[in-house]
MDAnalysis code that builds the backbone (N, CA, C; Angstrom):
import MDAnalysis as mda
import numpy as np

u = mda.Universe.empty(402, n_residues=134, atom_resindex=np.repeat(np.arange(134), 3), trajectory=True)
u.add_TopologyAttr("name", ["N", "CA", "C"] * 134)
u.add_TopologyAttr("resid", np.arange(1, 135))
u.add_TopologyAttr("resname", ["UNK", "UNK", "UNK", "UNK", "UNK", "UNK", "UNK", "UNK", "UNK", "UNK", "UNK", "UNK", "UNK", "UNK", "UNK", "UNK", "UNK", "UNK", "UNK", "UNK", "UNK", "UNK", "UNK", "UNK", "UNK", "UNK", "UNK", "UNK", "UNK", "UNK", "UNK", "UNK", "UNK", "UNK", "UNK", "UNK", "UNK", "UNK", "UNK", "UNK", "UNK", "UNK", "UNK", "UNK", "UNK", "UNK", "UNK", "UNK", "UNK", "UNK", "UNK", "UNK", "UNK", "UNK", "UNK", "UNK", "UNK", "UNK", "UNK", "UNK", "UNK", "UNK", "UNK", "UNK", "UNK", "UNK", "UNK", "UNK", "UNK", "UNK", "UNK", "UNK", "UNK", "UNK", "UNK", "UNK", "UNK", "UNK", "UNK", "UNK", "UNK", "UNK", "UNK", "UNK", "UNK", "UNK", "UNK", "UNK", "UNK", "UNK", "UNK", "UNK", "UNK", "UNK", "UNK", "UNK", "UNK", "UNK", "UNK", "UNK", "UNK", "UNK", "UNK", "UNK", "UNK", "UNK", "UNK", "UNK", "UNK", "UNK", "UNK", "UNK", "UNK", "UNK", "UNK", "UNK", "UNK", "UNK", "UNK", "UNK", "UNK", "UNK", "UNK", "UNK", "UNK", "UNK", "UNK", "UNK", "UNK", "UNK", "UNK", "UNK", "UNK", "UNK"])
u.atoms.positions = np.array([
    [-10.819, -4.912, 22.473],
    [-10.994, -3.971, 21.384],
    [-11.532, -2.667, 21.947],
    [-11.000, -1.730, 21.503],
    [-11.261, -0.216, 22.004],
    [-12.364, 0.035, 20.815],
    [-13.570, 0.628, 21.222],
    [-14.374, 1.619, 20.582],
    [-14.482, 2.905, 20.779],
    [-15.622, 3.156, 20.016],
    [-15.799, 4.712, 19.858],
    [-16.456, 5.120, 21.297],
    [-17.181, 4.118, 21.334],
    [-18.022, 4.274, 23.029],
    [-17.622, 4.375, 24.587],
    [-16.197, 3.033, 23.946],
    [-15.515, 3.172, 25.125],
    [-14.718, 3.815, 25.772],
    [-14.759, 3.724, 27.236],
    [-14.093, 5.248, 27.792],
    [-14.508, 6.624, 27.412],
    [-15.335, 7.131, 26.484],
    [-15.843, 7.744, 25.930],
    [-14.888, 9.608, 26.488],
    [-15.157, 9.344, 28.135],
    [-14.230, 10.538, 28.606],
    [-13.136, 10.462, 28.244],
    [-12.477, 9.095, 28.573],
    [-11.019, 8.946, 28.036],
    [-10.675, 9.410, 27.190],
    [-11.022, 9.338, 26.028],
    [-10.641, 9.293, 24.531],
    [-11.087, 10.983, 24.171],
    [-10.214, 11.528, 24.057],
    [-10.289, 12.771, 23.884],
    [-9.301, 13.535, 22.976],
    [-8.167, 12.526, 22.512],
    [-7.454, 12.964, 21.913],
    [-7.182, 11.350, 20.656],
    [-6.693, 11.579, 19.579],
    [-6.467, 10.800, 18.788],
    [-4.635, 9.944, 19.440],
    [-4.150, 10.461, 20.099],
    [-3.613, 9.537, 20.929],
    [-3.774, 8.964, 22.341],
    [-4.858, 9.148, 23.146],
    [-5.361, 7.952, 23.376],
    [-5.914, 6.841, 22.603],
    [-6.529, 6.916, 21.480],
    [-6.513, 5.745, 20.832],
    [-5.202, 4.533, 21.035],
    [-6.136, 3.332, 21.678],
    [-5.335, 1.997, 21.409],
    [-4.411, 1.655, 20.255],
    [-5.563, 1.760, 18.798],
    [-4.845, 1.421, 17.865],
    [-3.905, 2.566, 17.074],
    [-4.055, 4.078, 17.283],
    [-2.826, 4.645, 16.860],
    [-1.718, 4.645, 17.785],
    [-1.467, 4.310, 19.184],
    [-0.507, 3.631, 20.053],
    [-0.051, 2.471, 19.122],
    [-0.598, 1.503, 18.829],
    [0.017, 0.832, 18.362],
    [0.808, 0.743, 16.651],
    [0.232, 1.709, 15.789],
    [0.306, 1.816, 14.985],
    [1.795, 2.559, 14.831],
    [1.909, 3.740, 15.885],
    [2.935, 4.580, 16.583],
    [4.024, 3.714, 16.693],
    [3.888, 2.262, 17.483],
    [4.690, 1.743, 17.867],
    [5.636, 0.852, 16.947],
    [4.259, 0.602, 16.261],
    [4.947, -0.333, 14.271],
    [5.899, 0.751, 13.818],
    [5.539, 1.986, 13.641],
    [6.264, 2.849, 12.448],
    [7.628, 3.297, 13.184],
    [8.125, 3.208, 14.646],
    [9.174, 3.519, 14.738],
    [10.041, 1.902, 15.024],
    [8.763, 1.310, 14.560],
    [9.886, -0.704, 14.532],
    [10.221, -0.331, 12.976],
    [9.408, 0.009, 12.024],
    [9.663, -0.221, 11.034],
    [11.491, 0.898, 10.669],
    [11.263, 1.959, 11.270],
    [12.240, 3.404, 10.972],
    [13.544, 2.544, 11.594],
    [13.317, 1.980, 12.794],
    [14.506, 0.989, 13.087],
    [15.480, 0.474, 12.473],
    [14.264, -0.711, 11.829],
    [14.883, -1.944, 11.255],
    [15.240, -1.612, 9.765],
    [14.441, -0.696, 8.984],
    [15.212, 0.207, 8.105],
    [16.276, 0.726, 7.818],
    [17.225, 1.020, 9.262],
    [18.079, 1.755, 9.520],
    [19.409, 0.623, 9.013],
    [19.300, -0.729, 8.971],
    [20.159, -1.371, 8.484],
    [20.156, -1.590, 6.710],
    [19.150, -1.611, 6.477],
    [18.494, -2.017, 4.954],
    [20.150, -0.904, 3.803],
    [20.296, -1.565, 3.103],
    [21.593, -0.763, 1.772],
    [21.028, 0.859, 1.695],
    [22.162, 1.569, 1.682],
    [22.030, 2.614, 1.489],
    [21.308, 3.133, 0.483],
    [21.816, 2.377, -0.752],
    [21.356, 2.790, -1.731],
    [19.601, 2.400, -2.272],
    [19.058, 2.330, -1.049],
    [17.250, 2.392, -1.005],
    [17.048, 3.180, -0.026],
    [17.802, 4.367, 0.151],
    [17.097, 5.381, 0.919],
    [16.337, 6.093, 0.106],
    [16.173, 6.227, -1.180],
    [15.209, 6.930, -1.606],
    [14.204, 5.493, -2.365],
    [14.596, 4.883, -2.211],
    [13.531, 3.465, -2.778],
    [12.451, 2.818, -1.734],
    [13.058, 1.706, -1.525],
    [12.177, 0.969, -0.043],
    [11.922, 1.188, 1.465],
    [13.778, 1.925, 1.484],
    [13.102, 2.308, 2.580],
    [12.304, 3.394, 2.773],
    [12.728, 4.958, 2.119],
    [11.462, 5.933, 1.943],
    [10.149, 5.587, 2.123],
    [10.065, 4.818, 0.851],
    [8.759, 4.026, 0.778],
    [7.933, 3.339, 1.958],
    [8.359, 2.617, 2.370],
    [8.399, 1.920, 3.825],
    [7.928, 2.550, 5.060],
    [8.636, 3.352, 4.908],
    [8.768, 4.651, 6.283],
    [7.509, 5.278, 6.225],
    [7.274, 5.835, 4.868],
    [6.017, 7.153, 4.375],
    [4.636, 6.052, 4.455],
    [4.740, 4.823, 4.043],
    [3.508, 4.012, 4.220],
    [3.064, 3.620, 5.949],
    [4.434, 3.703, 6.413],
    [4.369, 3.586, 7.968],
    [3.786, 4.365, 9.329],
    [4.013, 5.530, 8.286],
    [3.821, 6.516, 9.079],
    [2.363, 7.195, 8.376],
    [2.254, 6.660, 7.597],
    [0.553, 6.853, 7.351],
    [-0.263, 6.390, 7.998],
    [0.090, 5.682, 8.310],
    [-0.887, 4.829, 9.488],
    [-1.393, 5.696, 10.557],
    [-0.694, 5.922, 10.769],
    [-0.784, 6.744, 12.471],
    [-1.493, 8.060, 11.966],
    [-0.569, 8.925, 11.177],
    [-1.296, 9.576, 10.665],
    [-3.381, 9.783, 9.958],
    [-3.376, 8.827, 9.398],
    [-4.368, 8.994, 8.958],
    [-5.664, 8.447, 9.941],
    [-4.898, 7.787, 11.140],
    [-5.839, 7.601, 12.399],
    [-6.021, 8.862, 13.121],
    [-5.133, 9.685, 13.238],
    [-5.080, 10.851, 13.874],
    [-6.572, 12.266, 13.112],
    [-6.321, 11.765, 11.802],
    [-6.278, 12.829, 10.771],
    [-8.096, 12.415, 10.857],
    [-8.571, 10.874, 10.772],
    [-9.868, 10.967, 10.682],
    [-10.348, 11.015, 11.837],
    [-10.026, 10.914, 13.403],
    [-9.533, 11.131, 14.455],
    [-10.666, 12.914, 14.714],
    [-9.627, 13.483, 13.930],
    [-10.177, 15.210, 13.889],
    [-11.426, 15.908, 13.154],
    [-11.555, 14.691, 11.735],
    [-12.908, 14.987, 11.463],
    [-14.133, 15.301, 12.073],
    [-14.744, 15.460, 11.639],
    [-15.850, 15.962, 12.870],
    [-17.088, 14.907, 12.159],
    [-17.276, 15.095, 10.835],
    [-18.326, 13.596, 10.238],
    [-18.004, 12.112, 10.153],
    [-19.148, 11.596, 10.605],
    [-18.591, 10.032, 10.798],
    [-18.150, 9.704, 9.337],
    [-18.151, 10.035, 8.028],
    [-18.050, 9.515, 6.973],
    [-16.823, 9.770, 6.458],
    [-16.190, 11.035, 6.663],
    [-14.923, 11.342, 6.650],
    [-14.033, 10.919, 7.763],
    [-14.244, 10.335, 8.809],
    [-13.468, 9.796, 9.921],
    [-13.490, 8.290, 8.966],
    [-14.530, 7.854, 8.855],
    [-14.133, 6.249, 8.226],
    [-13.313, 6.168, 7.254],
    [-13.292, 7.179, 5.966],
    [-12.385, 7.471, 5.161],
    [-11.196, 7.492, 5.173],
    [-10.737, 7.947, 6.656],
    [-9.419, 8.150, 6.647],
    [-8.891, 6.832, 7.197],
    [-9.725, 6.420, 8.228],
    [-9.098, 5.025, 8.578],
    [-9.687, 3.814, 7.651],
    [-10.317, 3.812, 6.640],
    [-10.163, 3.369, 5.591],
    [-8.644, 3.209, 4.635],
    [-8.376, 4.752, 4.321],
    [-7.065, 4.946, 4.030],
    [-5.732, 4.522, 4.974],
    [-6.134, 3.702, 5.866],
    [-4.683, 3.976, 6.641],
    [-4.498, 2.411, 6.853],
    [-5.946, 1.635, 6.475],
    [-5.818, 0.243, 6.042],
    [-4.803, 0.386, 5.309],
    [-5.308, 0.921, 4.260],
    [-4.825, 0.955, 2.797],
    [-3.197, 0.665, 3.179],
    [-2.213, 1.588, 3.829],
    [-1.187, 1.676, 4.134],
    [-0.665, 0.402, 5.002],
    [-1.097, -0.182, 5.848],
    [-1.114, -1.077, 6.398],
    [-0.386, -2.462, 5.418],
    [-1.417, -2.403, 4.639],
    [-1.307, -3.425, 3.150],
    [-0.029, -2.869, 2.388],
    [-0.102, -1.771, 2.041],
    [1.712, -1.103, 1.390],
    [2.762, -1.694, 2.522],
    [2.626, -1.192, 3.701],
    [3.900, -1.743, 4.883],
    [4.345, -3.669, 4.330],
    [3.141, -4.054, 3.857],
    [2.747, -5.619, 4.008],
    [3.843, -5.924, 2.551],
    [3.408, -5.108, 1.900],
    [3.818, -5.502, 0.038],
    [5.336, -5.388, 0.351],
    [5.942, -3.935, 0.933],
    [6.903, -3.476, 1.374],
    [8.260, -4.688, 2.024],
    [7.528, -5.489, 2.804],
    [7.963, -6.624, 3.829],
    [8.083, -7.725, 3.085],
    [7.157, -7.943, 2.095],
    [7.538, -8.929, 1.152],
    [9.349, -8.369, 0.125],
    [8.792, -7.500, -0.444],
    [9.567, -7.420, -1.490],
    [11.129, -7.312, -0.512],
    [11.308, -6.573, 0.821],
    [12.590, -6.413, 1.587],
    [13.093, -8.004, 2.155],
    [12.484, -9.337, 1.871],
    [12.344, -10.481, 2.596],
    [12.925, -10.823, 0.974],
    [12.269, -10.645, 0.156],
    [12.820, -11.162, -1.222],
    [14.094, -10.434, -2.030],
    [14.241, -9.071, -1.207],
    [16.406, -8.896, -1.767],
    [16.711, -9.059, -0.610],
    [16.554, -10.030, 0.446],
    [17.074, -10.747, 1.412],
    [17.800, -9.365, 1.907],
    [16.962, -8.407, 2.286],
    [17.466, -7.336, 3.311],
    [16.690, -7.560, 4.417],
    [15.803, -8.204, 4.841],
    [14.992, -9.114, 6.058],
    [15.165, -10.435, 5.507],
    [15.338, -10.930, 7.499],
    [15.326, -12.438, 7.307],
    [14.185, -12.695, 7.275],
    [13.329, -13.664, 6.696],
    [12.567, -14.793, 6.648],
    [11.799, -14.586, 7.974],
    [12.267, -14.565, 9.147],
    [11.237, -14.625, 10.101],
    [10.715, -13.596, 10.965],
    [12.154, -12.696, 10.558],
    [11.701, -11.142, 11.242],
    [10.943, -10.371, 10.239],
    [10.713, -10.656, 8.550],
    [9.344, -10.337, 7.853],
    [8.293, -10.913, 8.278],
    [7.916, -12.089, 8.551],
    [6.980, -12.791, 8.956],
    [6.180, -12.172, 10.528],
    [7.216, -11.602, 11.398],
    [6.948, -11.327, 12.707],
    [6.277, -9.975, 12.663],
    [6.929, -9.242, 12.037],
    [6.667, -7.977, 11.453],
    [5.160, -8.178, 10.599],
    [4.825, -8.601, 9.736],
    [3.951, -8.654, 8.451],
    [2.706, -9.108, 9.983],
    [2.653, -9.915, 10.337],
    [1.689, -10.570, 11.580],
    [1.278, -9.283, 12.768],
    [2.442, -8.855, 12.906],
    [1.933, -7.595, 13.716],
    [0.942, -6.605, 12.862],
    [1.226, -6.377, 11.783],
    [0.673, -5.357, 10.785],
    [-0.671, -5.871, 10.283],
    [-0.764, -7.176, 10.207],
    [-2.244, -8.264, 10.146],
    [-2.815, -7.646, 11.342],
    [-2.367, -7.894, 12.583],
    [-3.447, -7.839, 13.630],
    [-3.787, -6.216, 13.725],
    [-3.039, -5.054, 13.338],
    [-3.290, -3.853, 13.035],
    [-4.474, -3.812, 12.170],
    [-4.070, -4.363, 11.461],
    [-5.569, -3.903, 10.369],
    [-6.897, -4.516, 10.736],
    [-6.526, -5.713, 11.572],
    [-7.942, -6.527, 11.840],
    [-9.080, -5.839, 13.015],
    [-7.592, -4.706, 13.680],
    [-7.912, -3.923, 14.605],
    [-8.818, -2.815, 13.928],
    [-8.089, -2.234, 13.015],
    [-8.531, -1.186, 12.246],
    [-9.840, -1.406, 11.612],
    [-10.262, -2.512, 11.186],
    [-11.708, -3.119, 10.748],
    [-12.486, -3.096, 11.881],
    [-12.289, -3.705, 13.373],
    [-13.412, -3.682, 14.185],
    [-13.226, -1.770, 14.552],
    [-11.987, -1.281, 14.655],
    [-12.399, 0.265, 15.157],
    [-13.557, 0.763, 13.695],
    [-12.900, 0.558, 12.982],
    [-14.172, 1.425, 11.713],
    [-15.763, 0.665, 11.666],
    [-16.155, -0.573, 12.203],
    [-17.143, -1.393, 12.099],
    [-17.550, -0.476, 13.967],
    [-16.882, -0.068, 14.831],
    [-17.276, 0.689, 16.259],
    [-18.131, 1.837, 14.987],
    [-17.394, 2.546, 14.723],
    [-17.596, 4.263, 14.356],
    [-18.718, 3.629, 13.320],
    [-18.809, 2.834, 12.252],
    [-20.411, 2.891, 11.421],
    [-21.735, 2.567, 12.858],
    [-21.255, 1.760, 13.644],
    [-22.169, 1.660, 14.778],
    [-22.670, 2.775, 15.177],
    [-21.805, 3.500, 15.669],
    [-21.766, 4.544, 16.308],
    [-22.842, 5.594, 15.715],
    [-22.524, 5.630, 14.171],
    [-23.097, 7.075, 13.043],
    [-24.070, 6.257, 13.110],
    [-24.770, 5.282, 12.785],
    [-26.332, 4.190, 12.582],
    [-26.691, 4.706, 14.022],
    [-26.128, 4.392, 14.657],
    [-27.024, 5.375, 16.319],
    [-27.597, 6.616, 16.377],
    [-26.358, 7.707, 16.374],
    [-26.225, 9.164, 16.155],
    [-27.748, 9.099, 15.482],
    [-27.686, 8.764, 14.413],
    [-28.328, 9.081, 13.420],
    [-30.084, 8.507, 13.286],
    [-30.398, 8.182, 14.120],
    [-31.454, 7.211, 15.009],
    [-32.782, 8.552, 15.640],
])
């Protein structure tokens, strides 16, 4: 697990972050596998799909730039949030059988361990501000 502490030089930009690398890496699996889904949900699921996907990354980046620990948690608060839409998203594309059964499942599991990620990075950064703030 990457923290706020760790590498501390390293981390200088919101893409060195571990978990928006990986988050990066979900949203162009998701833009992919989209790319087969019926035409006629380009403005439905897959839109949908895509814009929740790409929130992710985004809103790691975005609290990333904040400068207060309370508005940095906020945003990766919010990008949980999205995480869980990608999740709802994967269900409902598994249920008009535009995903199979196990490539939702493979997918939905990657996006689990994203967020579980996203809980210990935001549980680093309250550490972090309870220090600062010491």
């Amino acid at each position: 697990m990457q923290s706020v502490n760790s590498n501390q030089s390293s981390i200088r930009h919101f893409y060195d972050l571990d978990i928006w690398k990986e988050a990066n890496a979900l949203c162009i699996e998701i833009y992919k596998l989209t790319e087969d889904f019926p035409k006629k949900e380009s403005y439905g699921i897959i839109d949908q799909m895509r814009r929740a996907s790409s929130s992710i990354g985004a809103n790691i980046a975005e609290g990333f730039g904040r400068f207060h620990y309370k508005e940095k948690i906020k945003f990766y608060y919010n990008s949980r949030g999205s995480v869980c839409e990608v999740q709802n998203f994967l269900f409902l594309s598994q249920d008009l059988n535009y995903l199979e059964k196990k490539k939702a499942r493979d997918i939905f599991i990657k996006y689990e361990n994203l967020n579980k990620r996203i809980n210990q990075f935001i549980s680093s950064v309250n550490r972090k501000m309870i220090t600062d703030d010491k």
